[in-house]
Each structure stands twice: as structure tokens, then as C-alpha cells.
N, C-alpha and C positions, 0 to 999 in steps of 0.2 A: 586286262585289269586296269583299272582308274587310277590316276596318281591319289585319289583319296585311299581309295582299297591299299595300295601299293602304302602307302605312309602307314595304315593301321598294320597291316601286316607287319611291318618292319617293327613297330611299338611294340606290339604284341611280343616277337619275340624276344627284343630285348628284357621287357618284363618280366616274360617268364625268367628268362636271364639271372635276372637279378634274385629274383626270387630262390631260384635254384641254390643260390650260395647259401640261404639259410642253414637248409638240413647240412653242408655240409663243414661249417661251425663246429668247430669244437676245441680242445684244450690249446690246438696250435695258436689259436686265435689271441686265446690269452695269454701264452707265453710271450708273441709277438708283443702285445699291446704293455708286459711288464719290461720287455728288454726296451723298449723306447723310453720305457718310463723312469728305468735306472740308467740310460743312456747320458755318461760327464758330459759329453761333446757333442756333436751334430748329429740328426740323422743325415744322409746323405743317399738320397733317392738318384738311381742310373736305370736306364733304357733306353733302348732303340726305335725307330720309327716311331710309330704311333702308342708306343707302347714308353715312349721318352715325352711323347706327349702328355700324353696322362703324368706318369711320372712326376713333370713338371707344376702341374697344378696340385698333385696329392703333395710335396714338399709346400709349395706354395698354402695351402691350406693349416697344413703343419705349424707352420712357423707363425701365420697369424690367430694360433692357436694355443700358444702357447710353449711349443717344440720348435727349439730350431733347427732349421731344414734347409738344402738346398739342390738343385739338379746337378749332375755331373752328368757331362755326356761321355760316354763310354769312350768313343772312339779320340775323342780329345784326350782323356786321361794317360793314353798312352802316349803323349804328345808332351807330358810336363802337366798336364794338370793334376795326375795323381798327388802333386804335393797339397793341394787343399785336402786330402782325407789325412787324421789326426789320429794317435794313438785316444783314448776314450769316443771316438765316433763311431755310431750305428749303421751299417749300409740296409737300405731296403731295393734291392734289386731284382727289376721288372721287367719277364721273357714270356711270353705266351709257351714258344717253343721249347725255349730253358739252352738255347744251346747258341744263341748269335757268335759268333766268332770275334764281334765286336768286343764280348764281355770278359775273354780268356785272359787278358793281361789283367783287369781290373778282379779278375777273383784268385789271379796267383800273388794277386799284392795283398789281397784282403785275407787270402789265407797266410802267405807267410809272416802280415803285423800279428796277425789271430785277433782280427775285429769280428763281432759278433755280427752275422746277418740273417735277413729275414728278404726268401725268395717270395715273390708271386710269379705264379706258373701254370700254366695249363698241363703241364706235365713230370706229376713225378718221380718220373724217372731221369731226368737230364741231369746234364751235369749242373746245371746252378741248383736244381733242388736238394742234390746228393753232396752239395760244399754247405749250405745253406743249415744253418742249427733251425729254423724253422722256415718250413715251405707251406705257403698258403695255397689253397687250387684255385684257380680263377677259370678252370676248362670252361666251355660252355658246346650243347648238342650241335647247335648251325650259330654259323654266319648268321645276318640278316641281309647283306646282300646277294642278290638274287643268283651273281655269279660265284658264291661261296666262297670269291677272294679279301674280300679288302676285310680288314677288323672292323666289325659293327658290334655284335651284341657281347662279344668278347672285350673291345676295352671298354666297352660299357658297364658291363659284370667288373671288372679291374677300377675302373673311375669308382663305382659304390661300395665296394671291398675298401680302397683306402678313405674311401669318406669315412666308412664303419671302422676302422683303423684309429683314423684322428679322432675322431668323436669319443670313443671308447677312452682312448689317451689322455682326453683333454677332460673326462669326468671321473679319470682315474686321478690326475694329477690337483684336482679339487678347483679346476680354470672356472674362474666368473664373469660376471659383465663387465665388470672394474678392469679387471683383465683385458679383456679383447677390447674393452674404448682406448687402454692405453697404447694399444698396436695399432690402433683403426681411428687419431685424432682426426684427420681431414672427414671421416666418417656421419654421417647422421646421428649415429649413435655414439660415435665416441662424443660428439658434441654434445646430446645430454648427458652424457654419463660423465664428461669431465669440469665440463664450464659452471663454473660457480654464479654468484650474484654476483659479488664482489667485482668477478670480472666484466662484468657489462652496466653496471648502474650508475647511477648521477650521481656526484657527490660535488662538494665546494660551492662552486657558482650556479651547477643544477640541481640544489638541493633547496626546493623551495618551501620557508618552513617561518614560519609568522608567530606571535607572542599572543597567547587568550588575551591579552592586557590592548594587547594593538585594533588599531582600526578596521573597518573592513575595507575602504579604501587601500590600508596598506595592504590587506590580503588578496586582493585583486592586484593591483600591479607587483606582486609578488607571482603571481597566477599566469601572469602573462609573459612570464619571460622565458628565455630559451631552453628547449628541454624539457620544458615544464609541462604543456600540454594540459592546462584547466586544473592543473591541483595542487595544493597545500598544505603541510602539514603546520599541524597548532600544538606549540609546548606551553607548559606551566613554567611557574617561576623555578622549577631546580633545572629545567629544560628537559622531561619528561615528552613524549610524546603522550597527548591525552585527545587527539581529535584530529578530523583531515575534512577539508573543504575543498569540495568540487564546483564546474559551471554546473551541474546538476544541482546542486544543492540551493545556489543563486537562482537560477530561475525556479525551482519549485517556491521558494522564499517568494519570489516577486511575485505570486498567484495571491498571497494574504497580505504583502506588505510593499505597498506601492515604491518605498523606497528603500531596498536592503541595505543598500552601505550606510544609511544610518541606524542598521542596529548591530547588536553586540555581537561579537565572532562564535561567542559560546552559544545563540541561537541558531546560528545557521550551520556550527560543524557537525558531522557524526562522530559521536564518542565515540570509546574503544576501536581504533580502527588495525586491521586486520593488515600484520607486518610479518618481515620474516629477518632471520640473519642473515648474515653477509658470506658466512662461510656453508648455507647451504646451497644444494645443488638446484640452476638456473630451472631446473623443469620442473622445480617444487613449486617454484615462484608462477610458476604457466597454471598449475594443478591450483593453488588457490586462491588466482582472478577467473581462470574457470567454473570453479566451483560458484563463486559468490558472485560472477558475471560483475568483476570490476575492471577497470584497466591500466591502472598503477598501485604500485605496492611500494610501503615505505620499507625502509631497512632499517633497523636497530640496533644498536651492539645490543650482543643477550645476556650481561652484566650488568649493564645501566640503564639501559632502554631507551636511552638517548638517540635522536636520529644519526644517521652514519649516510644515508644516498635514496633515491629512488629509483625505481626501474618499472620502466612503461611495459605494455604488453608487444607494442612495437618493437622496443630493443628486443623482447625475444623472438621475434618473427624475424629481426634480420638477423639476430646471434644464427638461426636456423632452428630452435629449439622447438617452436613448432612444426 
């Protein structure tokens, strides 16, 4: 057999794997998924080997989901670590077998505080399913390694089980985007989901912004200065913003009028120009210079309408927000 054969083979059965835990779904599941959810204190996820593996990443998923979570390793616990588990904390504890000897002190503690827990097992009959107020089955028919030792499609079945765990958790518990950017700032997403205008735009000395009454001379060396990037914004006398002038707008000017800086700033801006507040979120401001294919946006306060900053489409390419 090919290492290609050999690779699908192994897919396959994990798949079916997973698939299996469907049909066997049922009320445990959801018992499982409310005891987390009225859980005061931590979950606290323990296993062994490969089975501590997983574990690790299913608490890890947890937590940046809205549940806090975290691994305890069995064998440590008996060492002094038992003192991080809490009267209100949840155990989710994970044995293919149900019986590691690793886990005997960590479930005669968890039964004499009387914390609530939730086994996954491939068997239950063991002693962690038969301490356990809910046991999940995580069995699976084979291995997928070819010597029927090592854990393949079994902590694979286990890894999708607690995805389906958290998932369930986290749309029980009504978790949103707002949510998980607040766990995940350094994130792609938590960066649009958190970064405002406010925080990345020009304001004070990069707020270039000219008088209808002013020259066009003055609006060009306004145009030209730091930050600024070819554009202007033009108030009225209450200092309204009512127009914004581009180098676009300069050169199309120069195709009819050989000498634009002698004419009036109101010929050459575009009225009504398309602004946003300060307090909305920066990938609104992405969504519409995209839509209108422009490449700075003025900012307003949304009481006065008065300019407050600008922000290029550059600052949001390096905020990250595209």
C-alpha cells in the first residue's frame, strides 16, 4: 500500500470516527453542556497521555470561548496541585480506558468536595464513568493505526466531541463576536472587532481642513503636509464640514482651466463628502472607501458635524484591518 492509500485509509477511518458519535448523542450531551453552563468556577479538564493532549486544547478552546478553563495534569495533582480545583468548579475528565491509576486520587477528591463531573470514555463501565454524573462515549470500532496501538481515530472522535462540547456551550451561553475579539485582541479579528476610528485617525496637526472663503493656494499647501496624503477638507463659516478636495480633483480642474489655484475652492471641491464618527468601528471606515473607491475619510463628531480627524486607507492596512 502507497503512503497516499495509506494516508486516505487512515482519513477514512477517522471520519467515519467522528461521524459515529452522531447517533450516539443524546440527553447526556445536554446535560453535560448545562452543567458547564451553570458552572460558578472553572471547568477543569484532566487526562493522560494523549488523552491529556487533547484535553489540553479542549480547556484551551473553552476559555477562549467564553468558559474558563484549564488543564490539570492528573499525575501532578497528587503532588499539590489539587489545590487549584475550587468548591463551584466543573471537572471534565478524559480516559479512553476510564480506569488510568493516574486518575484515583483526583476522583476520590472530586468526590469527597462532591464537584460535579462530566467523564469522556470509551467505556462505560469504568470507574471514572460510574463516579462521573455524566459520561460521554467517545469508544470508537479501530484504531487507525495499522498496529491497533497508538490513539488515532479515538482521540480524534475525543478532540470533535469536545469541540461539539464548547460550541454547544458557547451558543448556549449567547457568546458573540464582541465576545471572542475581547479574548483574541492580538487577533485579526479581535482587531476589527475592537479598533475604533478614533484610535488610528489624524487629528490636530493632521487634520487638514481649509476655509470655502480661503484660497486655493492655501488649500494646496494645506494638501501637502504630513499625513495628509492629497486631501482636504473645506468648512463653512459655523465650521461645518461642506466639501473635500483631492489631487484628483486639481488635475481634472487643470483639463478646463489652465490655472486652478486661481479659482474658487467651491469650484473645485466635492460637496457632501462621505464621513464617518469617531466612535465607529475602524472596518466600517475600510467598507465605505471600498464601496465609493475613495482613500480617506473625514471624521465628524455626530452632534456638530464638525471635523474631529482623518484616517487614510493606509492607516487601516497597517491598523491590520484589512
Amino acid at each position: 500500500m502507497s503512503s497516499l492509500q495509506e494516508a486516505k485509509r487512515v482519513l477514512d477511518i477517522e471520519a467515519q470516527a467522528i461521524l459515529a458519535l452522531k447517533d450516539r448523542l443524546n440527553d447526556d450531551f445536554e446535560k453535560a453542556v448545562d452543567m458547564i453552563c451553570q458552572c460558578k468556577g472553572k471547568v477543569v479538564v484532566a487526562g493522560m497521555g494523549k488523552s491529556g493532549h487533547i484535553g489540553r486544547k479542549i480547556a484551551a478552546t473553552m476559555s477562549s470561548t467564553g468558559t474558563p478553563a484549564f488543564f490539570l495534569h492528573p499525575a501532578e495533582s497528587s503532588h499539590g496541585d489539587l489545590g487549584v480545583v475550587a468548591e463551584g468548579d466543573c471537572l471534565l475528565i478524559i480516559s479512553y480506558g476510564g480506569g488510568s491509576q493516574e486518575l484515583t486520587d483526583l476522583l476520590s477528591y472530586v468526590s469527597r468536595k462532591g464537584l460535579p463531573m462530566i467523564a469522556m470514555t470509551g467505556n462505560p463501565e469504568s470507574q471514572l464513568a460510574q463516579a462521573a454524573v455524566v459520561a460521554l462515549d467517545i469508544s470508537v470500532t479501530e484504531e487507525a493505526c495499522p498496529l491497533k496501538l497508538a490513539p488515532t481515530s479515538s482521540s480524534t472522535a475525543t478532540l470533535a466531541l469536545g469541540d461539539a462540547l464548547a460550541m454547544a456551550t458557547l451558543k448556549k451561553k449567547g457568546f458573540k463576536e464582541e465576545d471572542f475579539a475581547e479574548f483574541h485582541p492580538g487577533g485579526k479579528l479581535g482587531r476589527r472587532l475592537l479598533t475604533r476610528v478614533r484610535d488610528i485617525m489624524h487629528e490636530n496637526g493632521g487634520l487638514p481642513v481649509v476655509k470655502d472663503s480661503d484660497s486655493m493656494v492655501k488649500a494646496v499647501s494645506v494638501m501637502t503636509g504630513s499625513h495628509v496624503r492629497g486631501v482636504a477638507g473645506v468648512t463653512n463659516q459655523e465650521g461645518l464640514l461642506v466639501g473635500v478636495i483631492t489631487d484628483g480633483d486639481i488635475r481634472r480642474h487643470l483639463e478646463k482651466n489652465k490655472n486652478p489655484l486661481e479659482s474658487d475652492i467651491a469650484e473645485l471641491m466635492s460637496s457632501k463628502p462621505k464621513t464617518i464618527d469617531p466612535g465607529e468601528l475602524a472596518v466600517k471606515a475600510l467598507f465605505i472607501m471600498e464601496q465609493f473607491s475613495i482613500q480617506s475619510l473625514f471624521v465628524v463628531d455626530p452632534q456638530t458635524q464638525k471635523p474631529q480627524g482623518l484616517i487614510h486607507l493606509q492607516d487601516l492596512i497597517k491598523a491590520k484591518i484589512r
